[in-house]
N, C-alpha and C positions, 0 to 999 in steps of 0.2 A: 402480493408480497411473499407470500407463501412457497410459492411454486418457483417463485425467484431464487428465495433461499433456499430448495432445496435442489436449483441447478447451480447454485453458485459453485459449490465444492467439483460438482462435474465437468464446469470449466478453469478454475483454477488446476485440475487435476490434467484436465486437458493441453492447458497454457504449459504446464511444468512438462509435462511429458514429451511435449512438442520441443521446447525449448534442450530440455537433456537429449531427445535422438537428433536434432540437427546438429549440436556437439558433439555427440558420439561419433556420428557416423560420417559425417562430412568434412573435410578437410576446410579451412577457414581461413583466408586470407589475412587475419587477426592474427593470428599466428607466426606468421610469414611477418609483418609490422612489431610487432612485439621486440624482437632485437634490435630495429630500428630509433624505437620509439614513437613512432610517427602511425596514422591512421591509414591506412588504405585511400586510396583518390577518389575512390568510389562508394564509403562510407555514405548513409544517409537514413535518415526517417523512413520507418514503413508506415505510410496512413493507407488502412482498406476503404472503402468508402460503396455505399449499398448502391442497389443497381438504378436508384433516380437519385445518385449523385451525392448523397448526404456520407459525411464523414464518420463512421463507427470506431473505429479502432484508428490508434495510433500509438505506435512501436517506436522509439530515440531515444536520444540524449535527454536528460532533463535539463534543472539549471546547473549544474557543477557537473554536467557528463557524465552523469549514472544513470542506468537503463531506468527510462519509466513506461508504463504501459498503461493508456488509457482507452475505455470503452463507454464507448458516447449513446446517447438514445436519438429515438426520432428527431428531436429539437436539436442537435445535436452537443446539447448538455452531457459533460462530466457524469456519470456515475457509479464508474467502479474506475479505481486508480492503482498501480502496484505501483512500488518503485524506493525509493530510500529518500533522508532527509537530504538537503540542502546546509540545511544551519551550522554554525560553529559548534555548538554542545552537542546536537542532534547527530550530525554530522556522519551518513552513512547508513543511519543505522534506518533496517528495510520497517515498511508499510505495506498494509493494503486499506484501503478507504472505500467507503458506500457514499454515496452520495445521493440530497433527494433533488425533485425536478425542479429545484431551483438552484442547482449547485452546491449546497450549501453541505461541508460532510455529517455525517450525519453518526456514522459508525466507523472508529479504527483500529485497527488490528495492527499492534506493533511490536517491536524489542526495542528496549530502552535499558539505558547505563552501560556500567561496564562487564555487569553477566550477561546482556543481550538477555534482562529478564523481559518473558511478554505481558501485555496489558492490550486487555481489549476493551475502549472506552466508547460512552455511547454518549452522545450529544445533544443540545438540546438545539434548535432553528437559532438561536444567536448564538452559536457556534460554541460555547460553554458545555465544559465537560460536565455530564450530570452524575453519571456512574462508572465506576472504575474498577474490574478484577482485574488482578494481576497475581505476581508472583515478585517478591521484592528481597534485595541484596544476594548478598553470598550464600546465606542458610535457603533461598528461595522460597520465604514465607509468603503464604498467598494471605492478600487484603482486599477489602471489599469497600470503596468508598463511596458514599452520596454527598453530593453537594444540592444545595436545596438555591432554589432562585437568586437568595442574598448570596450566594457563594460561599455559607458554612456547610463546611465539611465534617463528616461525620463518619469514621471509621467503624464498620459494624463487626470487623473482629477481635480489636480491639478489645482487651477486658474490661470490664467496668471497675471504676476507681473509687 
């Protein structure tokens, strides 16, 4: 887990840098659709898939057409996910997820509200947020919350009252 996290950053850094020179530098039929409105005919999913066939990577649409990016393991389970919300409230605002070998997420990395404040929340196997720092409203006050198994929560920056 160790050695995980400490190439995570070297391929998020990788994914980003990939993705900005193929914009930079390529010309993109998106571009060309764009005044039309309409998508290219030739739009589609990129799934990589390892050389006995199993599926690693896949590059699309999510569920409302916003880029998602998932990388699968051996089993070929879920465990690292980019990509933005789906939901009504949520609605856009970007992700990235860890997930363990059962799918289940486990750690998320997000921006939430209307500053796009972040909150990196860690989960417990029933998928229950257990611990939360962030950075919260307009002043971007950071907070630090535990929720204990009953699901009281317990602000530890908070003054005491």
């Amino acid at each position: 887990m160790k050695r995980f996290l400490r190439v995570l950053p070297m391929l998020l850094a990788g994914f980003a840098g990939g993705a900005a020179g193929s914009f930079i530098f390529q010309p993109s039929p998106l571009f060309a659709a764009q005044g039309k409105g309409a998508l290219p005919a030739n739009t589609q999913p990129i799934e990589i898939f390892s050389p006995v066939g199993r599926r690693i990577t896949y590059m699309g649409p999510g569920e409302i057409g916003q880029g998602t990016f998932l990388l699968y393991n051996n089993d070929q389970s879920i465990r690292i996910q980019m990509g933005s919300y789906p939901g009504t409230r949520e609605r856009s605002q970007p992700l990235i997820g860890l997930h363990d070998e059962k799918e289940r997420l486990r750690l998320l990395i997000r921006l939430a509200g209307r500053e796009d404040s972040p909150a990196l929340i860690l989960k417990d196997s029933y998928g229950r947020d257990r611990l939360v720092l962030g950075l919260q409203g307009p002043a971007e006050e950071p907070y630090i919350r535990v929720m204990d198994k009953n699901g009281m929560v317990k602000d530890l920056l908070q003054p005491k009252q």
